[in-house]
C-alpha positions in Angstrom: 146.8 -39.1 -115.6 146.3 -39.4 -112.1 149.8 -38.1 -111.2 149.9 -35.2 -114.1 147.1 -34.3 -111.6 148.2 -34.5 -108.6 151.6 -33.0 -109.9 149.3 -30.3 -111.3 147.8 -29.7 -107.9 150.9 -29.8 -106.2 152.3 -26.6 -108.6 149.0 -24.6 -107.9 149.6 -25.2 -104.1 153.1 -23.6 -104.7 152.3 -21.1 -106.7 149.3 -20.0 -104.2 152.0 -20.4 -101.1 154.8 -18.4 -103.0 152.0 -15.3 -103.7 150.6 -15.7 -99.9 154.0 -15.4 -99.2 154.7 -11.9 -100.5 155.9 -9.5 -97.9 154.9 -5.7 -97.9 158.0 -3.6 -98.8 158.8 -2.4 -95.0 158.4 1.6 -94.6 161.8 2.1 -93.4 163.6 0.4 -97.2 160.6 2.7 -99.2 161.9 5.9 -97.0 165.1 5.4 -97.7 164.6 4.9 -101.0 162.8 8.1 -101.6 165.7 9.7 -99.7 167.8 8.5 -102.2 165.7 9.5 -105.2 165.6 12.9 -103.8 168.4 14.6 -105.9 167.7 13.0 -109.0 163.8 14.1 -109.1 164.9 17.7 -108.3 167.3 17.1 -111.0 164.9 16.3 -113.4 162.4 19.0 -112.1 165.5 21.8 -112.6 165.9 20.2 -115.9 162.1 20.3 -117.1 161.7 24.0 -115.8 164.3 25.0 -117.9 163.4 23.8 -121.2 159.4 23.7 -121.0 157.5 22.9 -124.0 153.4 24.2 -125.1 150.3 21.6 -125.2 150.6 18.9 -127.6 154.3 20.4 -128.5 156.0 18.3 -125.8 159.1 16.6 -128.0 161.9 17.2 -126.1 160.3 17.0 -123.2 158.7 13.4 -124.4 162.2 12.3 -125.6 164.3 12.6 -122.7 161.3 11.0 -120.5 162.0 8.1 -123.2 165.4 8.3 -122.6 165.3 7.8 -118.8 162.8 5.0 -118.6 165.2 3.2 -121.8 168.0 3.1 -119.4 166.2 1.1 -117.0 165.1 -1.9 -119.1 161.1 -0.4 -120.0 159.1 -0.4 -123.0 157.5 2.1 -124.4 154.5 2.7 -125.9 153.7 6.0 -127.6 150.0 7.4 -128.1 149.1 9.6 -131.0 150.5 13.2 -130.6 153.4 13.5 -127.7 151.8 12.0 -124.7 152.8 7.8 -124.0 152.9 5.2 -121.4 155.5 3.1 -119.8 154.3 -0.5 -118.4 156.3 -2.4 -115.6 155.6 -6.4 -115.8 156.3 -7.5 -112.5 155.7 -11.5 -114.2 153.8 -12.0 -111.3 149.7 -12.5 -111.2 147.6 -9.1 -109.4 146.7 -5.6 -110.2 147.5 -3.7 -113.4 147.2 0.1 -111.8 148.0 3.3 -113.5 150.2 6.1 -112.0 150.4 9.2 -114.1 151.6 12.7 -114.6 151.4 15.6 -117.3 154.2 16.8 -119.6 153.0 20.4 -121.1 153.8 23.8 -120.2 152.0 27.9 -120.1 152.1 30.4 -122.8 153.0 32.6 -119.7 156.5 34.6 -119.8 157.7 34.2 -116.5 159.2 36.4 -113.8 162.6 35.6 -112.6 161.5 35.9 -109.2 158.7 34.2 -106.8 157.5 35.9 -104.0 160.1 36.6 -102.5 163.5 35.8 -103.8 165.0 35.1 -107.3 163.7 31.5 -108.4 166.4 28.7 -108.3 165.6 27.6 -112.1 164.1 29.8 -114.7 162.7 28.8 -118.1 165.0 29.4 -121.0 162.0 29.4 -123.7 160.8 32.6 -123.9 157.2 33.3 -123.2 156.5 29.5 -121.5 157.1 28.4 -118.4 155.9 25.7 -115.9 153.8 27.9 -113.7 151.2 24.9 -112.5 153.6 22.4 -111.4 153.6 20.0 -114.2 157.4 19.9 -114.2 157.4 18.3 -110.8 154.7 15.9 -111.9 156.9 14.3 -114.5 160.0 14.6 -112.0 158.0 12.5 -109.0 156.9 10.2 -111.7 160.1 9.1 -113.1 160.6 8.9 -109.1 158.2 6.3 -109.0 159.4 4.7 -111.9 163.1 4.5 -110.3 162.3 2.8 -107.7 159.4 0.7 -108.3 161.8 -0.6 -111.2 164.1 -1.4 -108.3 161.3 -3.3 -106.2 160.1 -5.3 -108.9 161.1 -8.7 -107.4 158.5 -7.6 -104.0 156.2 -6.6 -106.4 153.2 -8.2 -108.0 150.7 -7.9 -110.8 151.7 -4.4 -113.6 152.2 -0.7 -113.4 151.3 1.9 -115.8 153.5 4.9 -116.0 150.8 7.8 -117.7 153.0 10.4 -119.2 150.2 12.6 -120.4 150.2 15.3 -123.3 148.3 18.7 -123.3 146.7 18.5 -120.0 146.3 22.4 -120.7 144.6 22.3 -123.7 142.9 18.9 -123.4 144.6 17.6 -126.7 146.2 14.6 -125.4 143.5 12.9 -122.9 140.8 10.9 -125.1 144.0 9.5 -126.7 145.4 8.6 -123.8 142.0 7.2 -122.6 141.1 5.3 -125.7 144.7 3.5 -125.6 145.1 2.6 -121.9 141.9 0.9 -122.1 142.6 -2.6 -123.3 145.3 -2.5 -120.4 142.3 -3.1 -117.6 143.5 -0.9 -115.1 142.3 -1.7 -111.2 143.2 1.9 -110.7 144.8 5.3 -111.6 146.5 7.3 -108.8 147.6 10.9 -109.6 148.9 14.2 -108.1 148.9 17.5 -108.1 151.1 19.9 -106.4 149.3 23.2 -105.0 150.1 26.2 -104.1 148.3 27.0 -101.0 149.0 23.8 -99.2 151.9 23.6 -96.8 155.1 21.8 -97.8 155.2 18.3 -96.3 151.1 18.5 -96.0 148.8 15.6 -98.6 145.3 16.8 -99.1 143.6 13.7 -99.5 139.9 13.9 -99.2 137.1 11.6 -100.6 134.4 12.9 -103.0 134.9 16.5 -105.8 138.2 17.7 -105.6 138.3 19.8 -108.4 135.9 21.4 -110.4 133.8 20.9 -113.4 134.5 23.2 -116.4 132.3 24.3 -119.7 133.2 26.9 -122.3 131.6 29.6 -122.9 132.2 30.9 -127.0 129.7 32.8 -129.4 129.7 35.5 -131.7 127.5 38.6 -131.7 126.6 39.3 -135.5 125.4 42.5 -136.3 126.7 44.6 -139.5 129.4 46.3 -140.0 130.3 50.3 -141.3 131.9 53.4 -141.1 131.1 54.7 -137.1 130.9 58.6 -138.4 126.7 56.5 -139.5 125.9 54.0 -137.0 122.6 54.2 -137.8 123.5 52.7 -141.2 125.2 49.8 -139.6 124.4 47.5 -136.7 126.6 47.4 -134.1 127.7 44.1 -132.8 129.8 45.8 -129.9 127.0 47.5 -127.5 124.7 44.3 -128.1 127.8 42.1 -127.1 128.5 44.5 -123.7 125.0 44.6 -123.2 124.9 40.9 -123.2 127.2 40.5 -120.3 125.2 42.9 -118.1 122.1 40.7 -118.8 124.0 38.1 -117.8 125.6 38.9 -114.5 121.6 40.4 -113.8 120.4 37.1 -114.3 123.1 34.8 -112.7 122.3 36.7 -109.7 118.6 36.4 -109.7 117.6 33.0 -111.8 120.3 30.8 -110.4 120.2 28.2 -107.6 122.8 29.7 -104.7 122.9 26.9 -103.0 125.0 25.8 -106.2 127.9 27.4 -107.0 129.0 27.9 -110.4 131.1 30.5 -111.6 131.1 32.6 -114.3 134.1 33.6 -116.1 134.2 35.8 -118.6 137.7 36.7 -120.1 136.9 37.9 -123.9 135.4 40.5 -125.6 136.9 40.8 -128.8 135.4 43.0 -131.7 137.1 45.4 -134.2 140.4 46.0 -135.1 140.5 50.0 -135.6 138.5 53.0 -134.4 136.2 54.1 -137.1 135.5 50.8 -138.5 132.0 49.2 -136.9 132.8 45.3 -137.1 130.5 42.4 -138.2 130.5 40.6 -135.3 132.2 40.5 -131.9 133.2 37.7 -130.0 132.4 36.6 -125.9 134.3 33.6 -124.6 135.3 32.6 -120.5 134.1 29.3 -118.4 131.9 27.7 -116.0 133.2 26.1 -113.4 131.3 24.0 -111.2 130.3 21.2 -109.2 126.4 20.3 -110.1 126.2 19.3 -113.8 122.6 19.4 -113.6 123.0 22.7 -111.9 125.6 24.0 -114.8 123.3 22.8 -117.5 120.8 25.1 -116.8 123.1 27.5 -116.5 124.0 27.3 -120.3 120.4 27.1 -121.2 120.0 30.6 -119.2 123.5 31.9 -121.2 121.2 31.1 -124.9 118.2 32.2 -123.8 119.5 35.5 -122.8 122.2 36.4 -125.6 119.5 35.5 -128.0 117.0 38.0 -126.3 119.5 40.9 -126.1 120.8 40.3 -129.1 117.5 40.4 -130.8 116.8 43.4 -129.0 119.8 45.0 -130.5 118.4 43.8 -134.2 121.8 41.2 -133.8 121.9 37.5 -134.2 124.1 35.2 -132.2 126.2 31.8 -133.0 127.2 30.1 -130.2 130.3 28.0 -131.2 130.4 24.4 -131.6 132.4 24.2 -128.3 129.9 26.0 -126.2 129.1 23.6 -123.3 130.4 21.4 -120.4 134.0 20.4 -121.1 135.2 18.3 -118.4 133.1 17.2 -115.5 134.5 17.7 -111.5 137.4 15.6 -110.6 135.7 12.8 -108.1 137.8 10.9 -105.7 136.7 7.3 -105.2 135.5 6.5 -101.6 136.7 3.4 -101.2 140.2 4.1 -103.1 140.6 7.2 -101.2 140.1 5.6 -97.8 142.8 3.3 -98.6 145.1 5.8 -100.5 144.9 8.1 -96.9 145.3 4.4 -94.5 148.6 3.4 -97.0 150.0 6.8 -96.4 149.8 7.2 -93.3 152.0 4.4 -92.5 155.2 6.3 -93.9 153.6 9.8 -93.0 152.0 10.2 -90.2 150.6 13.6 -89.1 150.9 14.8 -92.8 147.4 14.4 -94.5 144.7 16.9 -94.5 141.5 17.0 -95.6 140.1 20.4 -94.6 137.1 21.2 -97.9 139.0 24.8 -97.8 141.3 22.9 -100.2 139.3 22.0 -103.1 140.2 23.7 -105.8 138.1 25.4 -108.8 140.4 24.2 -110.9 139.5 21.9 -113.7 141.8 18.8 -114.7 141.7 16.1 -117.2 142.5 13.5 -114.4 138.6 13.4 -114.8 138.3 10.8 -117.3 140.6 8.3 -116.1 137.6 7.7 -114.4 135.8 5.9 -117.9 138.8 3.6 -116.6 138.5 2.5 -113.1 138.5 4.3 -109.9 140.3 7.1 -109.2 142.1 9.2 -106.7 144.4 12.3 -106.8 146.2 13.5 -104.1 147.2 17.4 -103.8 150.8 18.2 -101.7 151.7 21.1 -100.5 154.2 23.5 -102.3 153.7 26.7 -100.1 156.9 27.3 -98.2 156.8 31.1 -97.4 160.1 31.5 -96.5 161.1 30.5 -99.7 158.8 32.5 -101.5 156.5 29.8 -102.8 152.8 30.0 -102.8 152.3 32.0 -106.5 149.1 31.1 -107.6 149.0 28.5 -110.6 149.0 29.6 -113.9 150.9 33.0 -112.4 154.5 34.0 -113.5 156.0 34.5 -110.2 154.9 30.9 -109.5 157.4 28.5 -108.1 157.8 25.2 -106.3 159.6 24.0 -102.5 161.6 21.1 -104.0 161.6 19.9 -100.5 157.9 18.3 -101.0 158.9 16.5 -104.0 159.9 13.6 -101.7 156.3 13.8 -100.4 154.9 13.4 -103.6 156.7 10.8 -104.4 156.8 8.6 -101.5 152.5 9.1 -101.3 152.6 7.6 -105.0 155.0 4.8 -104.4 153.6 3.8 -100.9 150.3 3.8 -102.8 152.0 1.4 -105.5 153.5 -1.3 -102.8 150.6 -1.0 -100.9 147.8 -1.4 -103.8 149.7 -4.6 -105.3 150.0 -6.7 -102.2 
């Protein structure tokens, strides 16, 4: 007994010298490595923008993610709908962190050309394109994948690879969510490549990145007729358009300044032909903010005054069962940033900003990786005005600087070697 213990000891000590002994992966073999990886991501990138796929519609796209991550020896494990993840075991005792990227494309028909010059790949499914950047995303994460595969034996503890569905739409998140959770993750690192941000520049800044968003959707119900007699009908049309000036009136006046929260209105629907007066009409846009508290009583002032006008107007109104906040400001962890911007800086140097001109109104369901375990998410810079890039998101003439696709990807693998030390 005595020497099962001892020899038990002795196997513990080992164990505990052989982890003490790991050695950070030097900054010079991670460089090159990303140098390396360099024409296969913008290969992959090309690739993606080429054949882009709508939210929650992602099946090409998700199969030949499959396909690359098969060819390196990696399970994977599919979540309902098109989104899935990819785990790499390093065997080894640490961290399980998650590093993750979305898959899904615009309804937007896009221009052939950026800003300035015809665009190097153009999307050959008409009327969608990748005009936010997601393409890249999945291209710098099958980056990471490449070579973190390749430094498993340095590695310690288990990496998630999030390939996420319907970031657009919101339709793959909570699933994603709900299955990563028995994994325990540490952490989740992600990205997101924007437009206004120089090419080779990381925005990496504790605190709300992005913003907040809730939906605005109700129907104005009046009654419908022929419009040679409105006074035989109730028109659902002026009391809608009525509505609206009510409410810019009193966002101006009977909001806190101090907190911003912007209103965004981008439907008026109601009636189909000229002479018809409809039953209803429809008013649907978003808040975006920062303050929930603040955004909350910023719905409660939306009811109370569509009801009012409404009323005045003898209409009703039925606010939709989707009125409300949707997804709450993407939050940076303090103490994960502050080690995210210290690991990056050891390979680039001179490259991180953190000016607040940055932050982005933008909403993202990076957001509830947070029910997970801390979060960060880093921005790099697309904008390369020589090029021609710098299109807002979400814009058809937008387009990406492959040259800060290495960026990207050597912030998220630094961030890897660095975290599972």
């Amino acid at each position: 007994m005595i020497r099962k213990m001892i020899s038990g000891s002795v196997l513990l000590f080992v164990s505990f010298l052989s982890l003490s002994a790991q050695k950070p992966v030097k900054k010079e073999i991670l460089l090159d490595k990303v140098q390396a990886t360099d024409s296969y991501i913008r290969e992959v990138r090309g690739y993606l923008h080429e054949h882009p796929e709508l939210s929650g519609k992602e099946f090409e796209t998700a199969r030949f993610i499959q396909d690359e991550v098969t060819k390196w020896g990696l399970p994977v494990t599919k979540v309902r709908g098109t989104g899935f993840y990819v785990v790499l075991d390093t065997e080894k005792p640490g961290k399980t962190i998650g590093l993750r990227a979305d898959i899904d494309a615009l309804p937007i028909k896009e221009c052939p050309e950026n800003l300035k010059q015809p665009k190097k790949w153009i999307s050959k499914n008409e009327g969608v394109s990748h005009a936010c950047g997601h393409d890249g995303h999945v291209a710098i994460l099958l980056g990471a994948v490449k070579i973190l595969n390749e430094l498993k034996s340095q590695l310690r503890g288990k990496i998630v690879f999030i390939f996420e569905e319907g970031e657009e739409t919101g339709s793959g998140i909570d699933a994603m969510v709900e299955a990563l959770e028995p994994l325990q993750l540490d952490a989740v690192y992600g990205n997101h490549l924007k437009s206004n941000i120089p090419t080779g520049e990381l925005f990496i800044r504790e605190g709300a990145i992005m913003a907040g968003t809730g939906t605005v959707a109700f129907d104005v119900i009046g009654r419908g007729g022929h419009a040679s007699r409105p006074d035989l009908s109730i028109n659902p049309v002026f009391a809608a358009a009525n509505i609206l000036t009510g409410i810019s009136i009193a966002w101006n006046n009977q909001r806190d300044i101090t907190k911003t929260v912007t209103l965004g209105i981008t439907q008026i629907e109601g009636g189909e032909v000229s002479n018809v007066i409809p039953n209803s009409a429809f008013i649907g846009g978003t808040l975006r903010f920062f303050d929930k508290e603040e955004v909350e009583k910023c719905f409660v002032l939306f009811r109370k005054v569509s009801e009012n006008i409404a009323q005045a107007h003898n209409c009703s109104v039925k606010f939709h069962d989707n009125m409300g906040v949707y997804l709450t400001p993407v939050v940076n962890d303090t103490a994960l940033t502050r080690f995210t911007r210290n690991a990056i800086k050891e390979i680039y140097p001179g490259r991180i900003v953190s000016d607040e001109k940055y932050i982005w109104y933008a909403a993202e369901s990076f957001t509830k990786y947070s029910r997970l375990a801390p979060t960060v998410f880093v921005f790099p810079g697309v904008k390369n005005e020589a090029l021609g890039s710098g299109a807002e998101h979400h814009n058809d003439r937008f387009d990406l600087d492959e040259d800060a696709l290495q960026y990207a990807l050597g912030a998220m693998v630094q961030f890897a070697v660095s975290y599972l030390l």
